[in-house]
LUMPALUM-75453 format. One record per residue (C-alpha): residue number from 1; residue in three letters; x, y, z. Coordinates in steps of 0.05 Angstrom, whole numbers. Last residue first. Layout:
<atoms>
<atom num="NUM" residu="ala" X="X" Y="Y" Z="Z"/>
...
</atoms>
This chain:
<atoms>
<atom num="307" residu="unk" X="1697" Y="932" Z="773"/>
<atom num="306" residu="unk" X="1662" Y="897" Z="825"/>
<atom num="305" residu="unk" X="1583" Y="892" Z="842"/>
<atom num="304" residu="unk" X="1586" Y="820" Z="823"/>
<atom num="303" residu="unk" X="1629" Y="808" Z="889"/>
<atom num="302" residu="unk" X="1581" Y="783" Z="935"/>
<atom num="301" residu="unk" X="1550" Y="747" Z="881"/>
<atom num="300" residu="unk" X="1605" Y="705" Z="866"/>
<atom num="299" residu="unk" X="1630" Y="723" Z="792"/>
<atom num="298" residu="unk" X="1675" Y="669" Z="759"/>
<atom num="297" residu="unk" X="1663" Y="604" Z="803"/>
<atom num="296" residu="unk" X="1592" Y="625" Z="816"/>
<atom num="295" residu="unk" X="1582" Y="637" Z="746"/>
<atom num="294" residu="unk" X="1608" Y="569" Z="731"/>
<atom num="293" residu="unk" X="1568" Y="535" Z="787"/>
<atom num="292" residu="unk" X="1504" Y="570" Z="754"/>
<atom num="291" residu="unk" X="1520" Y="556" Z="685"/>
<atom num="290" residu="unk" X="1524" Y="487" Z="689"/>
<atom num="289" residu="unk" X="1461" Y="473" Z="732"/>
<atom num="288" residu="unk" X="1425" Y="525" Z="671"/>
<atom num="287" residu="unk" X="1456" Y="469" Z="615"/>
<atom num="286" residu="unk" X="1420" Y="409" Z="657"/>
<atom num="285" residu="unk" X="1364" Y="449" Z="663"/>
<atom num="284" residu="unk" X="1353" Y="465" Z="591"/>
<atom num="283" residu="unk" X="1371" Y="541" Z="566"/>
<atom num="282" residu="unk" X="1329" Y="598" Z="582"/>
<atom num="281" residu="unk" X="1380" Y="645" Z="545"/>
<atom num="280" residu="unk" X="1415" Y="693" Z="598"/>
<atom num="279" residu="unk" X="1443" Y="767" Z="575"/>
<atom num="278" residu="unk" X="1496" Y="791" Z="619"/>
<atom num="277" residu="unk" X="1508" Y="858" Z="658"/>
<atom num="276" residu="unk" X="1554" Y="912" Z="683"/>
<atom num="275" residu="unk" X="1563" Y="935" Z="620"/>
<atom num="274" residu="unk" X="1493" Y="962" Z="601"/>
<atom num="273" residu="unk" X="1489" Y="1014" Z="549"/>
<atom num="272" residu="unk" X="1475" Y="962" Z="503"/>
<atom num="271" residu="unk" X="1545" Y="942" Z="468"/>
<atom num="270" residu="unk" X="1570" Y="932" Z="539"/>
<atom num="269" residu="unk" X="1513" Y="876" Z="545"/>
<atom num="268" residu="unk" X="1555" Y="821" Z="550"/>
<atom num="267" residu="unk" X="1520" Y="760" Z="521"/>
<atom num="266" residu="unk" X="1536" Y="683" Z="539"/>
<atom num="265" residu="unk" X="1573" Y="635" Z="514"/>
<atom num="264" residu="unk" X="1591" Y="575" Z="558"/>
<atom num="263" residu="unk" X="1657" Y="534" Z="548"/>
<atom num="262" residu="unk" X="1683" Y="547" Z="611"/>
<atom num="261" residu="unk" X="1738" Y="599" Z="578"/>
<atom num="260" residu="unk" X="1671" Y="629" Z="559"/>
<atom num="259" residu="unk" X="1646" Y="631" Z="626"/>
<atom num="258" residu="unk" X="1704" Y="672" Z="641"/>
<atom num="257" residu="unk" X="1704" Y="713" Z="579"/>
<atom num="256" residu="unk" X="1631" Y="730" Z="589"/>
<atom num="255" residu="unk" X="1644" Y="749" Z="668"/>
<atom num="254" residu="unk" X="1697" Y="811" Z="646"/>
<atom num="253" residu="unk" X="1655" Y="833" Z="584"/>
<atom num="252" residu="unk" X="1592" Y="839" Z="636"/>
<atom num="251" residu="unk" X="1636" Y="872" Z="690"/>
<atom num="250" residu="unk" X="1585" Y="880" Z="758"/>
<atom num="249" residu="unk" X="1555" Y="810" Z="748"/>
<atom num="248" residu="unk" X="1472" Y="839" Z="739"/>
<atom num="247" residu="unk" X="1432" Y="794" Z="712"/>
<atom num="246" residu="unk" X="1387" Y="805" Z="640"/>
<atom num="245" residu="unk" X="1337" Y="753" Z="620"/>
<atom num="244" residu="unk" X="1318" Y="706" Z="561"/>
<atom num="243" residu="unk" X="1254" Y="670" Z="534"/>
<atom num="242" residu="unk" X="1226" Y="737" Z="542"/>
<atom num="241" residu="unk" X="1168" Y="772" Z="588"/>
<atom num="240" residu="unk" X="1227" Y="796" Z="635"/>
<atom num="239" residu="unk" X="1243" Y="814" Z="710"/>
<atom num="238" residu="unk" X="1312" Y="845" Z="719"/>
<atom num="237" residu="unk" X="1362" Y="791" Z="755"/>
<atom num="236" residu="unk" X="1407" Y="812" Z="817"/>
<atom num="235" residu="unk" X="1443" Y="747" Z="827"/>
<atom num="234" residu="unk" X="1436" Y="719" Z="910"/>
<atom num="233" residu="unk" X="1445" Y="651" Z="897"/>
<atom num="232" residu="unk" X="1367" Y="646" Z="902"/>
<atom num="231" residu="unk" X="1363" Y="705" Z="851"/>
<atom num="230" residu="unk" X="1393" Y="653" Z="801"/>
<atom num="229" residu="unk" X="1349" Y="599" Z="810"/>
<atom num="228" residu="unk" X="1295" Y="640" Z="803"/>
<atom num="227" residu="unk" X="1306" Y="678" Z="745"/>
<atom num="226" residu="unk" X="1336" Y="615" Z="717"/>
<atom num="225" residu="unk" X="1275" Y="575" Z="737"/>
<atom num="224" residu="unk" X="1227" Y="624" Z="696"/>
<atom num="223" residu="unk" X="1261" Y="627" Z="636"/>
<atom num="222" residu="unk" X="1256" Y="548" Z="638"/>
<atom num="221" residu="unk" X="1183" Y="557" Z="642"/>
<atom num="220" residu="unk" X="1179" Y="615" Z="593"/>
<atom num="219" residu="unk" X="1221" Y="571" Z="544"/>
<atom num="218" residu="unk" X="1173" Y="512" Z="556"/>
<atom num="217" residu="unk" X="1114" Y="547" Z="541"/>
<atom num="216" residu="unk" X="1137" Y="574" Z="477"/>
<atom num="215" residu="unk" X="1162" Y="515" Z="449"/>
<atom num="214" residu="unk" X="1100" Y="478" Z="455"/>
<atom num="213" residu="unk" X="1070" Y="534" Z="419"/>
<atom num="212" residu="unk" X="1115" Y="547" Z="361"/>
<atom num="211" residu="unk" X="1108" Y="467" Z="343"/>
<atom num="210" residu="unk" X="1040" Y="467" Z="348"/>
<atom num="209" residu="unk" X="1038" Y="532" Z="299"/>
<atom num="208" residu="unk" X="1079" Y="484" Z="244"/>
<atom num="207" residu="unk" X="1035" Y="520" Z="188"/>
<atom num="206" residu="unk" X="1084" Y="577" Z="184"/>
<atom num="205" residu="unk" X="1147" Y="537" Z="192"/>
<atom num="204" residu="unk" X="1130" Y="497" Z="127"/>
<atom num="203" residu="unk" X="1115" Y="565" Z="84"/>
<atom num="202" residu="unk" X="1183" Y="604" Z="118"/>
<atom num="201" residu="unk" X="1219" Y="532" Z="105"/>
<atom num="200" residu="unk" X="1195" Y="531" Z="33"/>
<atom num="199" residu="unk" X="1214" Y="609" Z="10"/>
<atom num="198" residu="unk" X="1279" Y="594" Z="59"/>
<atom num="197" residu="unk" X="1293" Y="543" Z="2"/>
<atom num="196" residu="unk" X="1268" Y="582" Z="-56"/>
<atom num="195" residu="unk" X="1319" Y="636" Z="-29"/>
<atom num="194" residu="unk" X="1298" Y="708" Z="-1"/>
<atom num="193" residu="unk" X="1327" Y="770" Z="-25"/>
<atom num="192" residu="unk" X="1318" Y="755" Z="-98"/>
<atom num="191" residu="unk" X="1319" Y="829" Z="-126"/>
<atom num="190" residu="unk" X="1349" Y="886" Z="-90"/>
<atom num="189" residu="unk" X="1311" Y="923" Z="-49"/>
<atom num="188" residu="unk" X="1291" Y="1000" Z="-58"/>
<atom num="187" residu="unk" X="1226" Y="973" Z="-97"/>
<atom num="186" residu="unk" X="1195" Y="926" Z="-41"/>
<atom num="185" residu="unk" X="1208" Y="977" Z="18"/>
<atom num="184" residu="unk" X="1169" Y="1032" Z="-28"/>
<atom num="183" residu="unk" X="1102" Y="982" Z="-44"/>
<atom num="182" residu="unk" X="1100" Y="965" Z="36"/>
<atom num="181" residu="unk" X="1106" Y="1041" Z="44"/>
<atom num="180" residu="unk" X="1031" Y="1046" Z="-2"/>
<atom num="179" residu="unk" X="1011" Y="979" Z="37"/>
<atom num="178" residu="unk" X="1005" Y="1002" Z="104"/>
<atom num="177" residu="unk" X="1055" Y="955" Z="149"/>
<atom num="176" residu="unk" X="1062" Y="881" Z="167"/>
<atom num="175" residu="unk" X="1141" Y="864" Z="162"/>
<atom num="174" residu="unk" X="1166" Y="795" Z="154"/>
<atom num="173" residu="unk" X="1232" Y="747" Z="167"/>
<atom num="172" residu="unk" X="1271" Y="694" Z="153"/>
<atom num="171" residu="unk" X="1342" Y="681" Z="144"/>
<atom num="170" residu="unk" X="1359" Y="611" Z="126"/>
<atom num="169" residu="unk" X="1420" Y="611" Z="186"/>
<atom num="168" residu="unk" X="1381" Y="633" Z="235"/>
<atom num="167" residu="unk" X="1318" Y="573" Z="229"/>
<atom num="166" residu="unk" X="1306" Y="568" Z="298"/>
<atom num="165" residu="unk" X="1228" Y="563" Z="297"/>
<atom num="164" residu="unk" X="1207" Y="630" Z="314"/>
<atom num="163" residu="unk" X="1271" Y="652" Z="323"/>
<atom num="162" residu="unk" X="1282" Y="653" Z="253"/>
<atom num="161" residu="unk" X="1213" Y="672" Z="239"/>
<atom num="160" residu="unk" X="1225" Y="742" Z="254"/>
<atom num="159" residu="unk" X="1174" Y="788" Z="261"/>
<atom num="158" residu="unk" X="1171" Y="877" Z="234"/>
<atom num="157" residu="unk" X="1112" Y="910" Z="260"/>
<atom num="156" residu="unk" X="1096" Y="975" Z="228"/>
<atom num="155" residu="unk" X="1045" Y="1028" Z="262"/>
<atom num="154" residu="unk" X="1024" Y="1088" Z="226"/>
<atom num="153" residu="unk" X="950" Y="1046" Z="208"/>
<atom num="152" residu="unk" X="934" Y="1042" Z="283"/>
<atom num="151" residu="unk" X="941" Y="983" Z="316"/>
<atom num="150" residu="unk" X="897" Y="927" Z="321"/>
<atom num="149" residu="unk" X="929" Y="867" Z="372"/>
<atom num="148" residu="unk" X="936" Y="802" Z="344"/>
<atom num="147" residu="unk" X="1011" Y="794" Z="362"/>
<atom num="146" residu="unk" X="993" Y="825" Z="431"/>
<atom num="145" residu="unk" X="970" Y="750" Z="448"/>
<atom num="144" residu="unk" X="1044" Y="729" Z="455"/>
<atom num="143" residu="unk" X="1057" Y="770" Z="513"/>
<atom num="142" residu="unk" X="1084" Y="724" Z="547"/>
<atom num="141" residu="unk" X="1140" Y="717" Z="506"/>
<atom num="140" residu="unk" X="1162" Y="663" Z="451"/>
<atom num="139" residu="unk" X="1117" Y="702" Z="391"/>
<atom num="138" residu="unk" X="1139" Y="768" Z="418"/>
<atom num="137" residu="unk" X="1212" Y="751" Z="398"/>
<atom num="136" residu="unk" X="1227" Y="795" Z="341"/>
<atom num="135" residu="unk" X="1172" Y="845" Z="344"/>
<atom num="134" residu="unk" X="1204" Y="898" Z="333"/>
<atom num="133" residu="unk" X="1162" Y="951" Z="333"/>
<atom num="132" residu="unk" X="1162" Y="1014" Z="278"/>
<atom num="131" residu="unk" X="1120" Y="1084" Z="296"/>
<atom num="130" residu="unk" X="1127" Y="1122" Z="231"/>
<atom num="129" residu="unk" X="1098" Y="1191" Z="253"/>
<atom num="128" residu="unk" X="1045" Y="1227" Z="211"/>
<atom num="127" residu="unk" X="994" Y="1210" Z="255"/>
<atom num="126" residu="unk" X="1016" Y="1229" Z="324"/>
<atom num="125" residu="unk" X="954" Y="1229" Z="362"/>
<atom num="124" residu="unk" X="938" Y="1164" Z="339"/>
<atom num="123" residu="unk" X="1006" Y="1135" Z="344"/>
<atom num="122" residu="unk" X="1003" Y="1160" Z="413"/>
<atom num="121" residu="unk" X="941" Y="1121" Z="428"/>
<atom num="120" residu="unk" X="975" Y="1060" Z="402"/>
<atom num="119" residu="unk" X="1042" Y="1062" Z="444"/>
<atom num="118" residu="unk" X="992" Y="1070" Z="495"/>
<atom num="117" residu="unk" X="951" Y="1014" Z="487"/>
<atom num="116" residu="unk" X="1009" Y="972" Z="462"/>
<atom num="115" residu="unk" X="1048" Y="977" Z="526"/>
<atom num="114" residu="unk" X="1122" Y="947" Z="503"/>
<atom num="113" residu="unk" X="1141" Y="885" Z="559"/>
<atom num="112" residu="unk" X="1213" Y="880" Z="585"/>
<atom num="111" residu="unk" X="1257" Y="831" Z="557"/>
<atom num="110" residu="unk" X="1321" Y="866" Z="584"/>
<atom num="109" residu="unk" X="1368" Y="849" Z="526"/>
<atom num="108" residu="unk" X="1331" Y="870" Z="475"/>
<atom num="107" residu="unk" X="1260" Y="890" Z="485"/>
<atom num="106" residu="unk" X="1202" Y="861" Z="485"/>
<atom num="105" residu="unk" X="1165" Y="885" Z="449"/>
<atom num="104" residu="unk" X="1215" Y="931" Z="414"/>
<atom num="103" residu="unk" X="1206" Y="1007" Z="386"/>
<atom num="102" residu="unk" X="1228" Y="1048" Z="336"/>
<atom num="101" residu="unk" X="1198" Y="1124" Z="319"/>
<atom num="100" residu="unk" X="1195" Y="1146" Z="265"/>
<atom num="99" residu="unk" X="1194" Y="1225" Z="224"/>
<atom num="98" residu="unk" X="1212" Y="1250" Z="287"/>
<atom num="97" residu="unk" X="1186" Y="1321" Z="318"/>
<atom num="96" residu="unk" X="1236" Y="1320" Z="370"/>
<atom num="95" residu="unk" X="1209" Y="1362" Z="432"/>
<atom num="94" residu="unk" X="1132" Y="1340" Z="421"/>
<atom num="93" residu="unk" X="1144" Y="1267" Z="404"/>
<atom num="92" residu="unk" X="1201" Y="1262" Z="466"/>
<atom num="91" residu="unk" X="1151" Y="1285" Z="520"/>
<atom num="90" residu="unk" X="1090" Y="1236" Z="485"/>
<atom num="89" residu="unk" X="1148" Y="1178" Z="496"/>
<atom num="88" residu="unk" X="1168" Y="1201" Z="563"/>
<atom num="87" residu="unk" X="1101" Y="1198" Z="580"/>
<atom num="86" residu="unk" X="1090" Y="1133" Z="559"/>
<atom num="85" residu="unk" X="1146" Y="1108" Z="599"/>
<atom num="84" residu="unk" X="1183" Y="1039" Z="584"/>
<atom num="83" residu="unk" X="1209" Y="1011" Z="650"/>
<atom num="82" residu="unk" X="1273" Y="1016" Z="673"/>
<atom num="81" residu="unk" X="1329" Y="961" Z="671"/>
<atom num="80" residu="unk" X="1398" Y="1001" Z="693"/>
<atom num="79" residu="unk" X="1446" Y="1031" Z="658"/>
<atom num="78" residu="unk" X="1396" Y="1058" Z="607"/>
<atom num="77" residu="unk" X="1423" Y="1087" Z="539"/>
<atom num="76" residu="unk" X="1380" Y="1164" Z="541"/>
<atom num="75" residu="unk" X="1303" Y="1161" Z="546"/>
<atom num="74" residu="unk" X="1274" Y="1157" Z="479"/>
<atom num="73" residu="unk" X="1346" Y="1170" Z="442"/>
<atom num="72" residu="unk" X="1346" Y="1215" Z="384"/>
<atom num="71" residu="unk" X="1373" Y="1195" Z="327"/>
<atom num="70" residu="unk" X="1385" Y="1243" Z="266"/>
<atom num="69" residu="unk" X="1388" Y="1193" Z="207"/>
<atom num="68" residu="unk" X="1453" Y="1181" Z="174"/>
<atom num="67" residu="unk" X="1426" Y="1127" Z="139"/>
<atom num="66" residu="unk" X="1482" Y="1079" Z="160"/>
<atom num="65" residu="unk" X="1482" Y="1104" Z="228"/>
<atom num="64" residu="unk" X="1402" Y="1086" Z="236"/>
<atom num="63" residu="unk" X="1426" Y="1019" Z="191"/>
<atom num="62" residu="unk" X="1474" Y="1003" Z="258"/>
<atom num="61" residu="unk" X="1421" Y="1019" Z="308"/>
<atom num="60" residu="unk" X="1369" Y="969" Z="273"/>
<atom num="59" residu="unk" X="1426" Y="920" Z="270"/>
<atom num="58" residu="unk" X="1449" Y="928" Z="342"/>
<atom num="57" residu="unk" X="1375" Y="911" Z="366"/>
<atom num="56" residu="unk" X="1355" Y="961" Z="421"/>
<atom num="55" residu="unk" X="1373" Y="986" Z="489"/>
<atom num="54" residu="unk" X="1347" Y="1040" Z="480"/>
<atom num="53" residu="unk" X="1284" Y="1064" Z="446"/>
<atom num="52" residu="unk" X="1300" Y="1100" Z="384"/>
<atom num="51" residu="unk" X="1265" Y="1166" Z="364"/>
<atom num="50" residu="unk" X="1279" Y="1191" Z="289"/>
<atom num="49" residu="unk" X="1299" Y="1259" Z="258"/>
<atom num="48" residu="unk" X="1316" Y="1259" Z="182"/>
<atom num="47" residu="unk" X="1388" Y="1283" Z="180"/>
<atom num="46" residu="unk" X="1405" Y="1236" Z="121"/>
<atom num="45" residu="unk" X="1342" Y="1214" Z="87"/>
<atom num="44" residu="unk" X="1305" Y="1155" Z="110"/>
<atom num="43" residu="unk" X="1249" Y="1107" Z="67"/>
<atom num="42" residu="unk" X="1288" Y="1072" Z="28"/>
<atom num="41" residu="unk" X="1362" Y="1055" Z="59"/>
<atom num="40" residu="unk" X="1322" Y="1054" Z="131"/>
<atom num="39" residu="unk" X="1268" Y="1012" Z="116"/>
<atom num="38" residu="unk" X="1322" Y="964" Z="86"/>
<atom num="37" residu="unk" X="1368" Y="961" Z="131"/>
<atom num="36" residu="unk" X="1305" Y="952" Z="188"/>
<atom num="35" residu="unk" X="1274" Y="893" Z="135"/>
<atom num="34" residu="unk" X="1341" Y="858" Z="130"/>
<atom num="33" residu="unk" X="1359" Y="856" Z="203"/>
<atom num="32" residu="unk" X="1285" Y="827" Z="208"/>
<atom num="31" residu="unk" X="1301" Y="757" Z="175"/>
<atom num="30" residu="unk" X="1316" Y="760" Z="100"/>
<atom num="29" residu="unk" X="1249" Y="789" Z="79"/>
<atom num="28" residu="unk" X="1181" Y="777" Z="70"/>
<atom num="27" residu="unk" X="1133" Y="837" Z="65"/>
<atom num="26" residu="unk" X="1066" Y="845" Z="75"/>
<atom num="25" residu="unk" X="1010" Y="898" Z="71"/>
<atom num="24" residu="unk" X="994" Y="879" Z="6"/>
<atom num="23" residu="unk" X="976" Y="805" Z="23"/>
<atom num="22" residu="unk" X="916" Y="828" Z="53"/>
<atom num="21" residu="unk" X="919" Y="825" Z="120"/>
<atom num="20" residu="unk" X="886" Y="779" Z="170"/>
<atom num="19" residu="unk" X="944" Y="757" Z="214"/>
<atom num="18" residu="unk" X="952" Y="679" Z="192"/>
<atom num="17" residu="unk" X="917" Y="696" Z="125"/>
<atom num="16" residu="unk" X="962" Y="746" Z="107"/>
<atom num="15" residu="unk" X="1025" Y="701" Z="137"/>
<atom num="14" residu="unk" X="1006" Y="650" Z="85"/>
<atom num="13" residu="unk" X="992" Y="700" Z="13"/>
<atom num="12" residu="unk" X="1069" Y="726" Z="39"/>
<atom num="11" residu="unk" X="1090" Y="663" Z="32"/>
<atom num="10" residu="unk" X="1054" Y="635" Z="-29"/>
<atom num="9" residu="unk" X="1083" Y="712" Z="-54"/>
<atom num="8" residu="unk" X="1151" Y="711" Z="-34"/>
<atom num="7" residu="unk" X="1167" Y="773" Z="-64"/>
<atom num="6" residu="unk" X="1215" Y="754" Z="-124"/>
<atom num="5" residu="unk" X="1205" Y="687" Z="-133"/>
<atom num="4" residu="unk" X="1259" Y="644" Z="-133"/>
<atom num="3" residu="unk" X="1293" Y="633" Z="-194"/>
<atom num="2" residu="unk" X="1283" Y="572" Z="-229"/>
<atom num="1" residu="unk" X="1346" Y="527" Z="-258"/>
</atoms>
């Protein structure tokens, strides 16, 4: 017969501790999807400028639209993997004036790494500017240690504990951000956005940091064989920090079909900017064997270049 409660506090007081900030500075949500809707119902007005870095998270795109917000793309949708430019960034500040700027680390699909020390000395420079990172899937990356990082005050990182510790369908989720637009995120929800039962998995997952390890390094070693296993067979594959990787097929809706007809689901990355590839999950050898004959089967690599 109890509500939950409201803000999550026990869980917010938890992830505080975890990344030394007071628990004003945090707020739980219903996975990061949530948190971007909700940043940009509250805190966006239609026509307000922002930067996005392509390719990015269809949600965060989709509440962009939703807010009517002026976007402005970093670099333009990528075809192709590139690296994320600093420069481009401090060109794109200057010519746009945004009100925020979203970024991922890593990204989405490529996996590619986000330079913090940059990405923080233009957040210094640019002090009125929102800079927001998505740090979905930093925790199973590489890059893990950037978690801990000190960023300037303008900087908001929004995690997701659902792929933390595979909890999707509870919803889970938390932004770290100054506590004044932590305060305005809070009042332009709507009440009871987080279940007592996600409430108790978000506090269980949170101490389960053995758990979130030994998953980490096995992703990045299975990661690691796909990347090689499929350049051996002669697949084009763009280097990632991620528990998942991008390969080039030539017709990424074409080659998910296939594979699909096979049984295996993978991600076209049309709705990216980047049709002519797929988005891999480091899955367990016995499930990567699978996939490689299939993809063989559907796309040889001699022909991955094809319509």
């Amino acid at each position: 017969a109890r509500y939950p409660d409201v803000t999550g506090t026990a869980v917010r007081e938890r992830i505080a501790a975890q990344t030394g900030r007071p628990p004003s500075e945090v707020l739980f949500g219903a996975g990061a999807s949530e948190l971007f809707w909700t940043f940009a119902r509250s805190l966006l007005r239609p026509g307000t400028r922002v930067l996005l870095q392509r390719p990015a998270f269809g949600e965060l795109a989709a509440a962009l639209d939703a807010a009517r917000c002026a976007v402005h793309d970093l670099t333009g949708v990528p075809q192709e993997p590139s690296p994320f430019s600093p420069e481009a960034l401090e060109q794109r500040l200057a010519r746009v004036g945004p009100a925020a700027v979203f970024l991922s680390h890593p990204s989405t699909p490529v996996g590619q790494p986000l330079p913090l020390d940059a990405v923080a000395r233009a957040a210094a420079r640019w002090s009125q500017v929102c800079f927001v990172i998505d740090e979905s899937f930093l925790s199973l990356s590489s890059c893990f240690a950037d978690a801990t990082a000190v960023l300037p005050p303008n900087v908001v990182r929004v995690r997701s504990l659902t792929k933390d510790h595979a909890l999707a369908g509870l919803r889970l989720g938390y932004l770290l951000g100054p506590p004044e637009l932590v305060s305005r995120l809070e009042a332009g929800r709507a009440a009871w956005s987080t279940s007592s039962l996600a409430q108790a998995a978000a506090l269980a997952a949170l101490d389960d940091t053995a758990t979130l390890e030994r998953t980490r390094v096995r992703l990045l070693r299975l990661r690691r064989v796909l990347a090689r296993n499929l350049g051996a067979r002669g697949y084009e594959v763009a280097p990632s920090v991620a528990p998942y990787l991008v390969a080039h097929v030539g017709n990424g809706a074409t080659v998910k079909d296939a594979l699909l007809r096979r049984g295996i689901l993978v991600r076209d990355c049309a709705s990216f900017g980047m049709p002519e590839y797929v988005r891999l999950a480091a899955r367990p050898l016995r499930e990567q064997h699978v996939l490689l004959d299939a993809l063989e089967e559907c796309c040889p690599p001699a022909r991955r270049a094809a319509p």
